[in-house]
C-alpha positions, 0 to 999 in steps of 0.5 A: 497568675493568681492574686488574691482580690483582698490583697488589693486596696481597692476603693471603688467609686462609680457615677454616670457623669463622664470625664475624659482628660484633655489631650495631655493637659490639667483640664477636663470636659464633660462629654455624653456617652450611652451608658446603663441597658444602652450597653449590653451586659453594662451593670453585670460589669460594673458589679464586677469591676467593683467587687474584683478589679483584679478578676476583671483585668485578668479577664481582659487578658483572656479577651486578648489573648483571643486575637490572633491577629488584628490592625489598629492605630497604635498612638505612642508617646514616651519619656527618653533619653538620658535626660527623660525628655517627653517625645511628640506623639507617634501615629502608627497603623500597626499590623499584628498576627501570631503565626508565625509571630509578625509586626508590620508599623507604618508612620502616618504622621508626614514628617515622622522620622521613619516610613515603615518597619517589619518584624517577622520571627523566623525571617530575615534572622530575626532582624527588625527591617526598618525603612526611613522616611529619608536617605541622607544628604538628599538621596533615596532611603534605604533599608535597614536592620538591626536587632529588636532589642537596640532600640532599648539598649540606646535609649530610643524606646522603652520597648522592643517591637517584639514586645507590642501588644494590648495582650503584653501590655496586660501581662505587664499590669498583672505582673506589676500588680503582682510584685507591689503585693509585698510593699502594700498592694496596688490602690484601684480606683473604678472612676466615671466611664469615658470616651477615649481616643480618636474611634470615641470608644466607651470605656471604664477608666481604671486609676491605679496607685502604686506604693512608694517603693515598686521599682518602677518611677511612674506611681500613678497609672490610668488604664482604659478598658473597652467597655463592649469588649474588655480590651485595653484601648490606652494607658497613661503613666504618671510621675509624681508631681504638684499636678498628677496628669500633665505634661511635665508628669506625663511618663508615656502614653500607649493607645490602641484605637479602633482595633479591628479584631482577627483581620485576614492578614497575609505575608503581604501585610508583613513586607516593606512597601515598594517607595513611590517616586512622587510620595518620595519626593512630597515626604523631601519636601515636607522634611526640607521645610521642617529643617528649615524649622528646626529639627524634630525629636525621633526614636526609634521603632518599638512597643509599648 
């Protein structure tokens, strides 16, 4: 895809002082970070993120497009439901390989709705296997499937798990960029470098503004790119409202931390693990205890 740099607005502001937002609230910390000849390569970026933002995420694309296979901590919260509720955050150890094309989620979170899912293309026809934490009214899980695209169409994702990916998540950006030309560009803001998410990872943080009239409701996005290896590690996006990042603003959230590049994966990684008795028993003890207070929010499994 080819888009021209001047087509953007692009007003660009750089400092050493670091700012990360606090979880999802309206307050922000300072932190310290290595920043200058501490990172190789570090001002050859900036002056590129700075004359050619659009280059630089073009160039992130092709670092991810690199990745053959990878594991990381997939970190996902989104707005859903028919009335856009915002869902509590997942935490999910995520596998991925290109060939042939497969995805193995595994909830960490104890009281998660779901154990663990498989998407493999080419097996099982092409259906999503899908292993609850719980079978009902008290007794062993079992097994699911169903396709990909249903957790879209009932309204429990905004993603299919076929969709998932820092590289699709790149190609969206791009893509969204792209259509906004026609109604005023996109306004890229460079802001002070910070550390995100669970691994601390140094990155730039990008602020992009969409025009009033792109067709997506989110006007405001913040994109985190992994300073030592151009890779996206979060996206935050924002609806407009009296405070830009907050909870009620909050549209979604995708992270992708302390991705581990081009992992020796194998079919094994790709299979629904067997469910150990007593693991069972500690996860129908956590959700006894969690239904005594109250039920929680769920979705299903999907992408960013």
């Amino acid at each position: 895809m080819s888009i021209k740099p001047e087509r953007i607005r692009a007003c660009l502001s750089f400092s050493l002082g670091i700012v990360i937002l606090c979880g999802l609230g309206c307050s922000a910390a300072t932190v310290e970070m290595p920043v200058g000849s501490a990172i190789e390569g570090y001002d050859a970026k900036v002056k590129q993120v700075s004359t050619d933002p659009v280059g630089y995420l073009e160039t992130c694309l092709a670092a991810a497009e690199e990745i053959e296979e990878f594991k990381t901590t997939f970190i996902r919260q989104e707005r859903l439901g028919l009335f856009k509720e915002l869902k509590p955050q997942e935490n999910i150890l995520a596998e991925y390989r290109d060939a042939p094309f497969s995805i193995r989620f595994t909830w960490n979170d104890k009281d998660s709705e779901y154990r663990q899912c498989v998407y493999v293309q080419g097996r099982d026809d092409n259906m999503v296997l899908l292993m609850p934490r719980k079978g009902l009214f008290g007794l062993p899980p079992s097994l699911q499937k169903y396709p990909a695209e249903f957790a879209v169409k009932f309204g429990k994702a905004r993603n299919p798990i076929t969709d998932f990916g820092p590289r699709r998540m790149m190609e969206r950006i791009l893509d969204r960029i792209e259509k906004a030309e026609p109604f005023g560009g996109v306004g890229i803001v460079l802001r002070p470098p910070t550390e995100i998410g669970p691994a601390k990872e140094p990155c730039f943080h990008l602020e992009l503004r969409y025009p009033e009239k792109d067709e997506f409701a989110c006007k405001l996005q913040d994109l985190y790119i992994n300073i030592h290896t151009n890779l996206p590690v979060a996206t935050y996006l924002w609806l407009p409202g009296k405070d830009e990042r907050c909870d009620e603003t909050l549209d979604a959230l995708y992270m992708y931390s302390g991705l581990e590049p081009n992992v020796q994966l194998t079919d094994a990684n790709f299979r629904i693990q067997e469910i150990k008795r007593k693991a069972a028993k500690a996860d129908r003890e956590v959700q006894t205890a969690g239904d005594a207070g109250g039920a929680s929010a769920s979705a299903l499994p999907a992408a960013e």
